[in-house]
C-alpha positions in Angstrom: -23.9 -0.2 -14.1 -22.9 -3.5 -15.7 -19.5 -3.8 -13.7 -21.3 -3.3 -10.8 -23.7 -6.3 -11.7 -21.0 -8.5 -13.1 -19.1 -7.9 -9.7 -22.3 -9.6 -7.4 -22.5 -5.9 -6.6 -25.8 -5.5 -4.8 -27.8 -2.3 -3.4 -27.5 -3.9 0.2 -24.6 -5.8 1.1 -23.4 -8.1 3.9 -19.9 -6.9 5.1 -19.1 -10.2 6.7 -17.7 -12.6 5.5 -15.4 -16.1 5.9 -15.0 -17.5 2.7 -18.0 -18.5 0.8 -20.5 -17.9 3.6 -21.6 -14.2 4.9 -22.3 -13.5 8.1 -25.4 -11.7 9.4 -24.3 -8.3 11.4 -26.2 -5.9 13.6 -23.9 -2.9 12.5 -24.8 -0.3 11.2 -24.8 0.7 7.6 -21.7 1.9 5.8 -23.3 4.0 2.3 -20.6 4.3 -0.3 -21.1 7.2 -2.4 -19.0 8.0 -5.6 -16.3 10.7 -5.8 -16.9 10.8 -9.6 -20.8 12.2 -9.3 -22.0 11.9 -5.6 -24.0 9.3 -6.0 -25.1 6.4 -3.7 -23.8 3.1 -5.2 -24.7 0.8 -2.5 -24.4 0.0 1.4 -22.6 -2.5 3.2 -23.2 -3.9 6.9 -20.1 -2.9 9.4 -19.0 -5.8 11.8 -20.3 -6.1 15.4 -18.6 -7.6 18.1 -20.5 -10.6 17.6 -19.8 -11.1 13.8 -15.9 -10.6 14.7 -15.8 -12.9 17.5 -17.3 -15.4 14.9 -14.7 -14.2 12.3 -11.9 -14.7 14.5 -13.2 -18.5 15.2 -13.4 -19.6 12.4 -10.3 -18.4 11.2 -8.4 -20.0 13.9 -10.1 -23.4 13.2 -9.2 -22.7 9.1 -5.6 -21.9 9.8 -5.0 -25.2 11.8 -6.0 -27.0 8.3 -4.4 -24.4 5.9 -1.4 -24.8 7.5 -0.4 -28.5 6.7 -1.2 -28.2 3.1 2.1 -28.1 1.2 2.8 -24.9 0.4 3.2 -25.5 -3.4 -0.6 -27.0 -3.2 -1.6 -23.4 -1.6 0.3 -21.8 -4.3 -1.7 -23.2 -6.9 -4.7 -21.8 -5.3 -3.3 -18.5 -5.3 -2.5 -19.0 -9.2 -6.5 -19.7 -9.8 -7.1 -16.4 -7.9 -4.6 -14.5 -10.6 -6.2 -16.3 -13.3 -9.9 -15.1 -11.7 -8.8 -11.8 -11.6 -7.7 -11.1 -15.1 -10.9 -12.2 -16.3 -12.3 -9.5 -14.1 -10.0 -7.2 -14.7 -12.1 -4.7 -16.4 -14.9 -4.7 -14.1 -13.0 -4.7 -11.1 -11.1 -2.1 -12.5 -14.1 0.0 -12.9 -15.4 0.2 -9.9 -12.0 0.9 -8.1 -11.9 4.1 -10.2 -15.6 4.8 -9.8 -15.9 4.2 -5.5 -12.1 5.7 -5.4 -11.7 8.1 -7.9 -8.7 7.4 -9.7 -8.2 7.3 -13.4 -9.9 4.1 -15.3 -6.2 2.9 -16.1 -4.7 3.8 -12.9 -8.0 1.2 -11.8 -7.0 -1.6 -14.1 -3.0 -1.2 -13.4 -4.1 -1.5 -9.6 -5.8 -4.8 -10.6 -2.8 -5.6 -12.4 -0.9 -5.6 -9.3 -3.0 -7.8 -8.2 -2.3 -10.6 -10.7 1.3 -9.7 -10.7 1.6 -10.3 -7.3 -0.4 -13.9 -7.3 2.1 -14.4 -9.9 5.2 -14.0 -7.7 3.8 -15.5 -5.0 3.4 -18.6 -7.1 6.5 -19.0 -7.6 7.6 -18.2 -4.1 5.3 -21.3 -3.2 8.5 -23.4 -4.0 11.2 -20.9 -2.4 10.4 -20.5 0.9 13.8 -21.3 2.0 16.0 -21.8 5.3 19.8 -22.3 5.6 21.9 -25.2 7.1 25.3 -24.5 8.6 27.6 -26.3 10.2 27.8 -27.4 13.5 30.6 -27.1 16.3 30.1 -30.8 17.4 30.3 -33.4 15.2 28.0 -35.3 14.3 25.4 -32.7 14.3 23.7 -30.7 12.1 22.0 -27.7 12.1 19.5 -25.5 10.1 16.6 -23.1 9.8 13.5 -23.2 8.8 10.5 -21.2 8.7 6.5 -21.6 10.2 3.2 -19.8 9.4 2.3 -17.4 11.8 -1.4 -18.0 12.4 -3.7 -15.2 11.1 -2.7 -12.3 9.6 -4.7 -8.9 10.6 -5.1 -6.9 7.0 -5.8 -2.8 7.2 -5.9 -0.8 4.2 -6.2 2.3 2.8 -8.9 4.2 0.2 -6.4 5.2 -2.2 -5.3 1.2 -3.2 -8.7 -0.3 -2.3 -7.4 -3.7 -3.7 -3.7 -4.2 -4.7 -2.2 -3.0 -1.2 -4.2 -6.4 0.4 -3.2 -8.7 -2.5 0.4 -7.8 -1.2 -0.5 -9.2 1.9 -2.3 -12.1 1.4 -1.3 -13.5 -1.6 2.0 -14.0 0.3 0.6 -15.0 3.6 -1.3 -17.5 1.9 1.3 -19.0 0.4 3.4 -19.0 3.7 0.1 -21.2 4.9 -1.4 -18.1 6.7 -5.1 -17.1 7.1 -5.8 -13.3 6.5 -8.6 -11.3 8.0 -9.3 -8.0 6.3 -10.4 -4.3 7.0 -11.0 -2.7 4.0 -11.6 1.2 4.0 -14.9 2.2 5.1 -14.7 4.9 1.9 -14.5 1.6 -0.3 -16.1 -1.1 1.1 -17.7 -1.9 -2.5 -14.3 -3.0 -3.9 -13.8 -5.6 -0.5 -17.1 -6.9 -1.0 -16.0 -7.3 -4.4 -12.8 -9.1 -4.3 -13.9 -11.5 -1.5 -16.6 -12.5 -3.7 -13.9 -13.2 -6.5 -11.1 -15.4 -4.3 -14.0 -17.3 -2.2 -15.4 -18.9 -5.8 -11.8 -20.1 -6.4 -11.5 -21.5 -2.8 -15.1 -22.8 -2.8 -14.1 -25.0 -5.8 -10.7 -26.1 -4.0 -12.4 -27.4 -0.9 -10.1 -24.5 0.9 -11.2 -24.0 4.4 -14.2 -21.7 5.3 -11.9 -19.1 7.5 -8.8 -18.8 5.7 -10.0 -15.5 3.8 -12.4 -13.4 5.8 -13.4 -9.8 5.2 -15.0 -7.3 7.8 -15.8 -3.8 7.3 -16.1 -0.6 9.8 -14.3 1.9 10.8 -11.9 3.2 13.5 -12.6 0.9 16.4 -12.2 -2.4 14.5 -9.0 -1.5 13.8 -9.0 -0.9 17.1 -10.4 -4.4 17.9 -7.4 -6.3 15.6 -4.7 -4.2 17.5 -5.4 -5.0 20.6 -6.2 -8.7 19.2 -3.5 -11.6 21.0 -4.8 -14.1 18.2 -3.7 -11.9 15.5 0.0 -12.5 16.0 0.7 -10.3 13.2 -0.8 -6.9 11.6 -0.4 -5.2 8.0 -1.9 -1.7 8.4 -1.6 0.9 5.5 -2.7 4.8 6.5 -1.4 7.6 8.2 1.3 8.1 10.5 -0.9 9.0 13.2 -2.7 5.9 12.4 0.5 3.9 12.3 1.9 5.1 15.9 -1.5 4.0 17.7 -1.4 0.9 16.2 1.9 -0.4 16.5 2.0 0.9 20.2 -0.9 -1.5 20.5 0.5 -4.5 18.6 4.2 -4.0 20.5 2.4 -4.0 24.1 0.9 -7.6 23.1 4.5 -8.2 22.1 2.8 -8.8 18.6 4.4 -8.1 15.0 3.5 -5.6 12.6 4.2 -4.5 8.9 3.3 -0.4 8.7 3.0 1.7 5.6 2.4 4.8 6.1 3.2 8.5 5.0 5.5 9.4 2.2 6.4 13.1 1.4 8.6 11.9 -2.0 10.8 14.3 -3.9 12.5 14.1 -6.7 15.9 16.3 -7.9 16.3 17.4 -11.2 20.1 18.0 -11.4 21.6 20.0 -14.7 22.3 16.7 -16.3 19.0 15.6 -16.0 16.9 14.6 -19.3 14.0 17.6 -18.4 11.3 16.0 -21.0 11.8 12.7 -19.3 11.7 14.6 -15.7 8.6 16.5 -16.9 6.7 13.1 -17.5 7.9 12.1 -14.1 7.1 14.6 -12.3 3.6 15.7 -13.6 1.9 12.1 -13.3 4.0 11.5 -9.5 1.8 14.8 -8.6 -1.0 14.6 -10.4 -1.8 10.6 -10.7 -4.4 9.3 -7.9 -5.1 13.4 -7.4 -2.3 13.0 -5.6 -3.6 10.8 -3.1 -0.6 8.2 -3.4 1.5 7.5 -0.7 4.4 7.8 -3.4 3.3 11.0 -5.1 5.7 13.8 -5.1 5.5 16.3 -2.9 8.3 18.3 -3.9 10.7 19.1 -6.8 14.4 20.1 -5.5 15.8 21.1 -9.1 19.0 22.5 -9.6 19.5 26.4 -10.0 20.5 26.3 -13.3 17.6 25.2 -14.7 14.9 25.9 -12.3 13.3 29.1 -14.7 13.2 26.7 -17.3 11.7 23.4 -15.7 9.3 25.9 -13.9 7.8 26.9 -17.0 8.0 23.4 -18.5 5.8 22.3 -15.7 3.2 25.7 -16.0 2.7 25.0 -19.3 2.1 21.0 -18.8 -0.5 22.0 -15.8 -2.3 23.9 -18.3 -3.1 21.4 -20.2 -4.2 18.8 -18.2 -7.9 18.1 -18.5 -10.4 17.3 -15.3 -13.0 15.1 -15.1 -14.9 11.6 -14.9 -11.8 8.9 -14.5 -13.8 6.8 -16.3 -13.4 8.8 -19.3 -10.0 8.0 -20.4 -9.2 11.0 -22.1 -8.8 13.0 -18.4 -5.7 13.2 -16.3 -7.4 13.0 -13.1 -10.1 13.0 -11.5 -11.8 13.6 -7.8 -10.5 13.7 -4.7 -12.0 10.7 -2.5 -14.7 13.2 -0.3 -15.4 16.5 0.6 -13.5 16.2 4.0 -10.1 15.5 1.6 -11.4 18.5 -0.5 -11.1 20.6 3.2 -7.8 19.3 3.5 -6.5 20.8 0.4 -8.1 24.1 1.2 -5.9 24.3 4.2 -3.0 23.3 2.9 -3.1 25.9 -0.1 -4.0 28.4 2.7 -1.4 27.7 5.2 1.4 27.1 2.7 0.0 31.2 1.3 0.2 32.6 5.2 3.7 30.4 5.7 5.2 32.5 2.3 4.6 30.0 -0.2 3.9 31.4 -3.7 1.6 29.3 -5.9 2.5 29.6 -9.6 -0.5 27.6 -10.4 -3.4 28.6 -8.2 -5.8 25.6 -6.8 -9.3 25.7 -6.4 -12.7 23.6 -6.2 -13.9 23.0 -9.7 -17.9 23.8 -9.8 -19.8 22.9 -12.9 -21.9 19.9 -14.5 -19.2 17.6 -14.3 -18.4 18.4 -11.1 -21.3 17.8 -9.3 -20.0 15.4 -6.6 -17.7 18.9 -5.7 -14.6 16.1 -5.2 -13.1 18.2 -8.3 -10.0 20.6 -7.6 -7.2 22.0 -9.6 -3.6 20.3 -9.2 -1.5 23.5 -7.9 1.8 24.6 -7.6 3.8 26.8 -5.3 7.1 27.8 -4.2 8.0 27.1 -0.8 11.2 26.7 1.7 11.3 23.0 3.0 11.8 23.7 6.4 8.2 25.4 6.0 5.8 23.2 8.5 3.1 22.7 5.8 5.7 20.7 3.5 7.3 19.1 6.3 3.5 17.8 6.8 2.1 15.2 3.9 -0.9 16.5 2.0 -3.1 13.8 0.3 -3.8 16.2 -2.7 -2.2 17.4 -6.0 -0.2 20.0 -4.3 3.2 20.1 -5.6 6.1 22.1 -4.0 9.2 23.8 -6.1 12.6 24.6 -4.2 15.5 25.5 -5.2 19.1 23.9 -4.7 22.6 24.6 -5.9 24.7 21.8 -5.0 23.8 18.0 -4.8 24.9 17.4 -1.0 22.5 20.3 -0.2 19.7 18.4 -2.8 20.3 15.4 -0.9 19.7 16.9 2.6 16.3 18.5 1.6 15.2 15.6 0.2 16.0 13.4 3.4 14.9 17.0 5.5 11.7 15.6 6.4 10.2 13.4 9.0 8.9 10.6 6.1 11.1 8.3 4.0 9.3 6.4 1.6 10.4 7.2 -1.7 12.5 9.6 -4.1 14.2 10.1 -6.9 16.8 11.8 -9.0 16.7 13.2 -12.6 20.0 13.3 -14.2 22.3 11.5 -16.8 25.4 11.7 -14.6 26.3 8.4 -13.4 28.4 9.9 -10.3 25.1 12.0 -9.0 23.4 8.6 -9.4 25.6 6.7 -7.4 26.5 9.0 -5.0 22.4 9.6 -4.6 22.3 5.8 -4.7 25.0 5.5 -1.7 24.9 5.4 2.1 25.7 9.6 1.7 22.3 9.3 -0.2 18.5 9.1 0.1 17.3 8.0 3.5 14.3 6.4 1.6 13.3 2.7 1.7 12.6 3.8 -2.5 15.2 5.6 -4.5 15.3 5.8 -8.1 17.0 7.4 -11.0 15.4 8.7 -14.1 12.0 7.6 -13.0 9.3 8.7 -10.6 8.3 8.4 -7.1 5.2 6.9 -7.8 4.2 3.2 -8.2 5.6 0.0 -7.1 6.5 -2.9 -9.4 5.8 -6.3 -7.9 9.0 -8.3 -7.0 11.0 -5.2 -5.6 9.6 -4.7 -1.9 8.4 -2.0 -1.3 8.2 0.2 1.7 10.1 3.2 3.8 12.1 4.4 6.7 11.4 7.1 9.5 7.7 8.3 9.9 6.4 5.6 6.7 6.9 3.0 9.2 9.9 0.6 8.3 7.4 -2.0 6.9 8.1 -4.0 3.0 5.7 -5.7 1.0 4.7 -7.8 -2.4 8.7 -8.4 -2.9 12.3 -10.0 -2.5 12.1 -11.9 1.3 9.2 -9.3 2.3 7.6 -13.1 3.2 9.9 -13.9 6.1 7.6 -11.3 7.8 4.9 -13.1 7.7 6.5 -16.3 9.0 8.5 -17.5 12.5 11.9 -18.5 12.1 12.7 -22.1 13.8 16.8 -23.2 14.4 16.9 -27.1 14.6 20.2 -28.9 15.8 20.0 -32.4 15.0 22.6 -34.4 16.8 22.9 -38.1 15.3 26.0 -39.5 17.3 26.0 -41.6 19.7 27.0 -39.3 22.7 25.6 -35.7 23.8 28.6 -33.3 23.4 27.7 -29.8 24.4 28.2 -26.5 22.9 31.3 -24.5 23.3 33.2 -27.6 24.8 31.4 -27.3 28.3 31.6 -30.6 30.4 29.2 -32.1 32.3 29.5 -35.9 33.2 27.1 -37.7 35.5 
């Protein structure tokens, strides 16, 4: 495949790298196969102990260097990464939708992202800003400012292969950061890919072999940069479950962390709500990625008055949605990521069937010629009761989940009823439900919206969730000062030493 080619895609990869240079490792062999046909596409080498150790070195001798370049100068090498990736755009966004899955557009607004966020993190270059205030004593002055960290440990997930680590290190770059990344051992390809991209651009900058290292593998190295004391700070997207081992990890090192993890997003469709507008909404938040977003809805809360009608609404829409190669831009969506998510969605449909939940729209495995990778199921439907344990639980799959309110304080409380608080939204053209959704009597989300979906993240806002999604923000507003240390500076220039709240002490 030419994007593949164009990408320095090869049938055996190293998985190693520092920069320009790839490192040699003795691990074994990750195969990535396609979700959209089954097939093989290439291999990449995990990292060894050796190779990580090595890793780790040179990024500590990179970030030493990094780190005194001004950060405007560091911005500007961020800038020629955004400019890179645009003229990759379409073959990078090919092979995210052919190793993940996702639609062909939903692979080239992911690389969007990416440029979008080299774009604000440009800017940001010139604003990373302290405060002064004014001192007690005269004669003195006082402010803050703020350091790089050292490096920065980068986990992601399968379902953002790329954009959810430009959010990371396009801002720890510019804070004068090095970041070492763990890609998702179901897409190594699209690491392998983007470190090939950034490390021309730093090649041709003289930018410090170290200061952007990939590694690939599985469970134990993110084991390895949990447990890590020279990683003083780690960006992990994934599960919960994931989440809770690794920040019990990172906190016993006294080390800092930034966690994404599980959303379980409604939206309410009140009886001012626009219902074409919500039906857009809330089709693509449940359908889009196969539902494999962390900010796909879940459920629908809709109002009693015109639940028969947005039910059918959304019956009819299901029907029409077509299945198929997300490279072929005329489907909706395509595969699940692998068989084992395919499981996952069996037992999901089955347990919400034996907890009382009745599916409107039945689900299924698709079998057929275009489904021979047998990634391919049906989006589904169901009615359910949110205290049910299956909808308390996320689902990465196009399972959507109807329930039935009949006053907005009671909306509100199923909506926040759940352990996860990423994101959520409300349909309706009333400004007082919007506000009062909008207020501290509100969503418990760290993303609330009106008249739009749960899904997606626009660049400059920061994104991120309360409760059992972790409490981390990224790729917006001060989402930087995570990645930094804060320093207050006094700076006394009298000619005596007066001391803080008037205490004497005269020798």
């Amino acid at each position: 495949m030419d994007f593949l080619q164009s990408l320095g895609i090869l049938d055996k990869n190293q998985g190693v790298s520092t920069g320009s240079s790839w490192i040699v490792s003795g691990g074994e062999d990750i195969i990535s196969y396609s979700p959209v046909n089954g097939s093989r596409i290439a291999s990449v080498s995990s990292t060894d102990l050796k190779a990580y150790e090595e890793v780790i070195s040179k990024a500590q001798e990179a970030f030493i260097i990094w780190r005194s370049w001004p950060s405007p100068k560091r911005g500007e090498i961020v800038r020629q990464i955004g400019e890179q990736l645009r003229e990759k755009k379409e073959s990078l966004g090919k092979l995210v939708s052919y190793e993940m899955g996702k639609s062909l557009q939903e692979g080239y607004g992911e690389v969007q992202e990416m440029i979008d966020i080299c774009d604000f993190a440009v800017g940001l270059s010139r604003q990373l800003y302290g405060l002064t205030m004014h001192s007690e004593r005269q004669n003195h002055r006082m402010y803050e400012q703020w350091h790089p960290l050292g490096i920065t440990g980068i986990i992601s997930a399968f379902n953002f292969p790329v954009a959810v680590w430009s959010w990371n290190s396009a801002l720890a770059w510019v804070c004068g950061n090095v970041c070492i990344w763990k890609p998702s051992e179901k897409t190594p390809l699209c690491g392998i890919a983007v470190q090939k991209i950034v490390s021309e651009v730093f090649k041709k900058n003289n930018v410090p072999e170290g200061v952007c290292s990939l590694i690939q593998g599985g469970k134990e190295l993110g084991e390895w940069i949990s447990h890590d004391t020279r990683i003083p700070l780690v960006s992990a997207t994934g599960s919960t479950r994931m989440g809770k081992a690794l920040a019990t990890a990172v906190a016993a090192r006294l080390g800092k962390s930034i966690l994404e993890l599980g959303g379980n997003n409604a939206i309410i469709i009140t009886p001012n709500a626009d219902l074409d507008m919500a039906l857009v909404g809330s089709v693509f938040g449940a359908v889009g990625t196969a539902g494999q977003r962390c900010t796909s809805t879940r459920r629908l809360i809709i109002h009693e008055s015109v639940y028969n009608t947005f039910r059918e609404k959304l019956i009819k829409a299901y029907s029409q949605l077509r299945i198929g190669d997300p490279l072929n831009t005329h489907n909706h969506v395509g595969p699940l990521i692998d068989h084992a998510a395919v499981n996952m969605y069996l037992q999901a449909i089955q347990q919400c069937k034996q907890q009382g939940g009745h599916f409107l729209v039945e689900g299924g495995v698709l079998e057929g010629p275009e489904y021979t990778s047998g990634c391919y199921v049906k989006p589904c439907i169901a009615e359910v009761n949110n205290t049910m344990s299956i909808v308390q639980n996320e689902t990465f799959a196009p399972i959507l989940y109807l329930i039935k309110y009949s006053r907005l304080e009671e909306a509100i409380q199923l909506q926040n009823g759940v352990p996860q608080g990423l994101s959520s939204s409300i349909m309706t053209l009333n400004m007082r439900e919007a506000e009062q959704f909008l207020s501290y009597a509100g969503s418990d989300c760290g993303i609330a919206n009106v008249n739009i979906g749960t899904s997606g993240a626009e660049i400059g806002g920061a994104f991120g969730g309360e409760k059992e999604t972790g409490g981390g923000r990224e790729s917006g507003s001060d989402a930087w000062k995570a990645y930094m240390r804060r320093q207050t500076n006094t700076i006394n220039w009298s000619n005596h030493l007066p001391l803080a709240q008037g205490i004497q002490f005269d020798l």
